[in-house]
N, C-alpha and C positions, 0 to 999 in steps of 0.2 A: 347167588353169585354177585360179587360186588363189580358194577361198570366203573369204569377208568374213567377216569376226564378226558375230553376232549384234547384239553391244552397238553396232555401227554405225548399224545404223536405227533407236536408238532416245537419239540424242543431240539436242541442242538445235535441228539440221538438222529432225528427223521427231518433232515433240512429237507431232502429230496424226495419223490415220491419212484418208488422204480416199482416194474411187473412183479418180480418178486415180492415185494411190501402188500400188493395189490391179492397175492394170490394167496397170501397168509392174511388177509385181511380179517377173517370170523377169530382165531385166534388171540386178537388182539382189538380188536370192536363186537362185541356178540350180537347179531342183530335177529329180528322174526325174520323168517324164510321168505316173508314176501316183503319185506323192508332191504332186501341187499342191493336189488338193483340202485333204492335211492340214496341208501348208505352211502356206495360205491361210489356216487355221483360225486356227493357231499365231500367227499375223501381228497378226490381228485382234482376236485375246484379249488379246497381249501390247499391242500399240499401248493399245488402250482402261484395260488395268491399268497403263500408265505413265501416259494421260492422266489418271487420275483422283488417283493419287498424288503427281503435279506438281502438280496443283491443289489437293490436303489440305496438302501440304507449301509451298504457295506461302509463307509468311508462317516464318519462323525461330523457334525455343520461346526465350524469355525467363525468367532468372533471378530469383527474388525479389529483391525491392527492399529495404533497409530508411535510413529517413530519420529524423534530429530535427526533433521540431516547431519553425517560424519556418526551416529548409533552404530550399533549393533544389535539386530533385531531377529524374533523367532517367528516363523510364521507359523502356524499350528495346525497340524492335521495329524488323525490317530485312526488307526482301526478299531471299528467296533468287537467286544471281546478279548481285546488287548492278543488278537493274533500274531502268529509270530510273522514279522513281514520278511525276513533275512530271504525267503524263498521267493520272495515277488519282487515284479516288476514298479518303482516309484519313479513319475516324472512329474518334474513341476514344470510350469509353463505359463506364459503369459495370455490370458483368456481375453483379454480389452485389446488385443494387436490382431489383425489381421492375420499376418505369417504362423501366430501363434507360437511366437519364437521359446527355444526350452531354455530354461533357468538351471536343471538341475533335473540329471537321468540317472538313475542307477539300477543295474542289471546283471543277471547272472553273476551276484554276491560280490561287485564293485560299482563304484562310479565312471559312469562312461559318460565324457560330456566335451569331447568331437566338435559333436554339432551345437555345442552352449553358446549361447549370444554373445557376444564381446562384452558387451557391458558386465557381464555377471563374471568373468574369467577371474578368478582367485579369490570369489567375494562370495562366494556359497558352500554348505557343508551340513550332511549327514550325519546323525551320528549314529553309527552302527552298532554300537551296542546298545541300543535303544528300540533297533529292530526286531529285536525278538519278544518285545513287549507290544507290538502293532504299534512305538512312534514314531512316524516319517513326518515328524517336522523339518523345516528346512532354517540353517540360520544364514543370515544375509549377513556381511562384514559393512561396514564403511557405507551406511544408506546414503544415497544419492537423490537427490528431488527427483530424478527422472525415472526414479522407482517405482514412483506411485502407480498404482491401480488395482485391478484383478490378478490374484495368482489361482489357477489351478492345479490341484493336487488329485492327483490320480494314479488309482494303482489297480493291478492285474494279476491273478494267478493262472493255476490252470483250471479252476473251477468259478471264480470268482472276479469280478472287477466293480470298479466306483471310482466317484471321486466328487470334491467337494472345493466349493470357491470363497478364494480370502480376499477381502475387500484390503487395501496398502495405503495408507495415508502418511505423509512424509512432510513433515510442518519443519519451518524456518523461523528461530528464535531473532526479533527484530532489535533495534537499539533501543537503549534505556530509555524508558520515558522521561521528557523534560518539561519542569513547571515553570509558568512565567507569569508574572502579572499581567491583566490584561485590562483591566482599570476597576476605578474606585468612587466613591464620591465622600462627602461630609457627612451621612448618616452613619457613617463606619462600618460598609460594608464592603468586602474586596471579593472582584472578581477576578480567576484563577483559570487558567486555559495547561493543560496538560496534551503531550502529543508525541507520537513517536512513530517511525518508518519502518517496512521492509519484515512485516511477518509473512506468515503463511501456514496455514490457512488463515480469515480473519479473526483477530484475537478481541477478547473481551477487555473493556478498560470501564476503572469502576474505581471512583474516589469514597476514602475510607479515613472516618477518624479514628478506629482502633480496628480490630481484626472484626469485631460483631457489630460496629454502627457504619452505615455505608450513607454516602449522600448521592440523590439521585442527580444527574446532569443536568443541567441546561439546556445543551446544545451538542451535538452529537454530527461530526461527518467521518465520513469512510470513502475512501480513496482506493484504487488499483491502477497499478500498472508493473511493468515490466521487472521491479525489483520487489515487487509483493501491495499490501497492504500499510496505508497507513491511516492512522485515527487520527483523531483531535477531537476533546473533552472539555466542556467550560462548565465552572459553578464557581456560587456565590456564596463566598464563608462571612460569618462573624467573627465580631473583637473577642467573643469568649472561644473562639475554634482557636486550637495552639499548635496543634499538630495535625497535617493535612496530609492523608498519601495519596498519589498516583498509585495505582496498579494495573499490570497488564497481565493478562492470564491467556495461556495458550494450552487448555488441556489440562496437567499437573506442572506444567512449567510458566515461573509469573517473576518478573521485574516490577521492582520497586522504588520510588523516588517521593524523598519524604521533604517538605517545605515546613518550619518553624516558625508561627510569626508571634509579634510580643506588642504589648501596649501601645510602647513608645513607637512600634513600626506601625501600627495603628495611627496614632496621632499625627505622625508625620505625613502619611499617606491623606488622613484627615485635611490639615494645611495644605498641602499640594492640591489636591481639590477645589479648596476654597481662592489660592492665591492663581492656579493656574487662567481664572477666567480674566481677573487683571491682568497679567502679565500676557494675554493674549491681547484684551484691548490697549494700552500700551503698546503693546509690539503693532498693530494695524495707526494707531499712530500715526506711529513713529514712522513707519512708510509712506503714509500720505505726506509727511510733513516734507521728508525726504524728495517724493516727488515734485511738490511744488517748488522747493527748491531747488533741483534741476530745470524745472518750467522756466524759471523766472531765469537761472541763466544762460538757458539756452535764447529765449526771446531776447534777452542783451546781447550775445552774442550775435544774432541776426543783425542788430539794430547796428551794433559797431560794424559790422561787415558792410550794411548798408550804406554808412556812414562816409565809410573807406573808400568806396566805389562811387560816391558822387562827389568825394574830394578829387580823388584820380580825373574823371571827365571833368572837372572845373578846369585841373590843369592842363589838361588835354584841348580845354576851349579855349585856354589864352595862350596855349604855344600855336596853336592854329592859327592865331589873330596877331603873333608876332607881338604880344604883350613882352613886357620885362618881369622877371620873375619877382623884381620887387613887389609888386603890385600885390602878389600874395602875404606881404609882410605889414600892408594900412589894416589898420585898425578897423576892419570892417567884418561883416559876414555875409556881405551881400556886394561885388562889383559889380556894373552897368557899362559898358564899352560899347562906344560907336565911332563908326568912321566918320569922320569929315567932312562937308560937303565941297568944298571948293579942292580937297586934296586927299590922293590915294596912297600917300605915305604917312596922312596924320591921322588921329581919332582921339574921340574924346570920352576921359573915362570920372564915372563919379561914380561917389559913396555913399555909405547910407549915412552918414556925415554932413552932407551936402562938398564935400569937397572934390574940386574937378582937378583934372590932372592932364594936362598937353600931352600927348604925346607924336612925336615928329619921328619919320624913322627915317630923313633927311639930314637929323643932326646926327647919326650915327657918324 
């Protein structure tokens, strides 16, 4: 008599192990009379180790997801066996939230979704003729960054339940990358700064002179804040480099910005180089020279003010002394005024001249 396989009694025929299976067991295992007890054992451990594994394994493992914000995206979950699920219980749910708030309930052969989170209210959907294949995928409308995370997908019958978690990633395409020179010198070699804001998650940036030659960066920084990611990319091309790309890559989505340079913007950039360090020394100069010439007339200025202010007290000394204003008009730069000795209305004034000058304030 030919023995069965093992893996016979434990196909989709015999998920479960019940008393009846147990009590037909010789008919379907033949064992020696004093092999039943361990047979039996064997039977019952295995039965129960498949029934428990079929039911961890009920629900298929799901791949990461990843979506642009304003997408439309599937999040993917199936039953194993391609069961028909139209009879079961499918809720999806947020697994990373505390509240463990629902996305998407459906139930006794509709969607019931009551108690759906606000965020998700018109932006989720089944499709029920897919049910009867075991697929409870879920499609999301209109992705939102604040979609991102953990979805759980779990389902229930009357004999059966599982469920299984999708990882949500939800990226934000940034502004086009911009190339700029960023300097140069006379050997003819220019260096090139590429840079661009506001991805998410961080994107890759990679300067390319055709699709299969890539040049490595220089200089490399990464930025976060509140409106995402931002790069910035330096290298140093050649006069024979003609066409240089930026690219930015997020995934399968990538901007591009392509700079063109030619001989003559070689050469030019060459001169610029070489004239710029004249035209620096020159311009320092010309500042110095600048300053000293303020110097020199601001000390003139001083000097006349000076000047001004000791002519004012001269006059101020000989109206106090009741001089006549002529006396400002002799040909001097030095007057010497004294009073008189024999008289308090005379005094006697001389020049650098030697010339003296009476004055009586009796003949007024």
């Amino acid at each position: 008599m030919t023995t069965a396989p093992r893996s016979a009694f434990l196909k989709r025929d015999y998920p479960r192990v019940s008393w009846s299976s147990l009590l037909s067991f010789q008919q379907y295992h033949p064992c020696h009379t004093e092999m039943k007890f361990i047979c039996l054992t064997v039977l019952i451990i295995s039965g129960a180790t498949y029934s428990r594994s079929e039911n961890n394994n009920f629900v298929r493992p799901a791949d990461p997801v990843f979506a642009l914000a304003g997408e439309d995206v599937i999040l993917p979950c199936s039953v194993k066996f391609s069961l028909n699920a139209v009879d079961m219980r499918v809720e999806w749910s947020r697994s990373d939230r505390n509240d463990s708030e629902v996305v998407h309930l459906y139930e006794d052969h509709e969607d019931r979704n009551t108690n759906q989170s606000q965020s998700y209210r018109g932006r989720t959907k089944l499709n029920h003729e897919e049910l009867h294949r075991g697929n409870i995928s879920l499609k999301l409308s209109s992705v939102q960054v604040s979609d991102e995370g953990r979805y759980k997908c779990s389902i229930q019958s009357e004999y059966r339940s599982g469920d299984t978690t999708v990882n949500f990633t939800v990226g934000v395409v940034g502004r086009p990358p911009v190339i700029t020179v960023d300097g140069f010198d006379y050997t003819g070699l220019l260096r090139l700064k590429c840079e661009s804001e506001g991805w998410y998650p961080e994107p890759v940036l990679e300067w390319m002179l055709t699709e299969t030659t890539f040049l490595s960066s220089e200089t490399a920084e990464t930025h976060r804040n509140e409106n995402g990611f931002s790069v910035k990319h330096t290298v140093t091309v050649y006069e024979k480099h003609r066409k240089i790309h930026c690219r930015i890559r997020l995934k399968n989505h990538k901007l591009d910005t392509l700079i063109i340079t030619s001989s003559n913007m070689f050469q030019l950039w060459r001169k610029s180089a070489i004239q710029f360090p004249v035209i620096v020394g020159l311009g320092g100069f010309t500042v110095v020279l600048i300053a000293v010439i303020i110097h020199k007339y601001i000390v003139h200025r001083k000097l006349k003010t000076e000047n001004r202010k000791i002519h004012h007290e001269l006059d101020e000394l000989l109206q106090s002394q009741r001089i006549p204003k002529v006396i400002t008009h002799l040909e001097t730069d030095m007057v010497n005024a004294t009073l008189g000795e024999d008289s308090t209305n005379a005094c006697l004034i001389q020049t650098r001249h030697g010339r003296e000058v009476i004055y009586d304030e009796t003949e007024q």
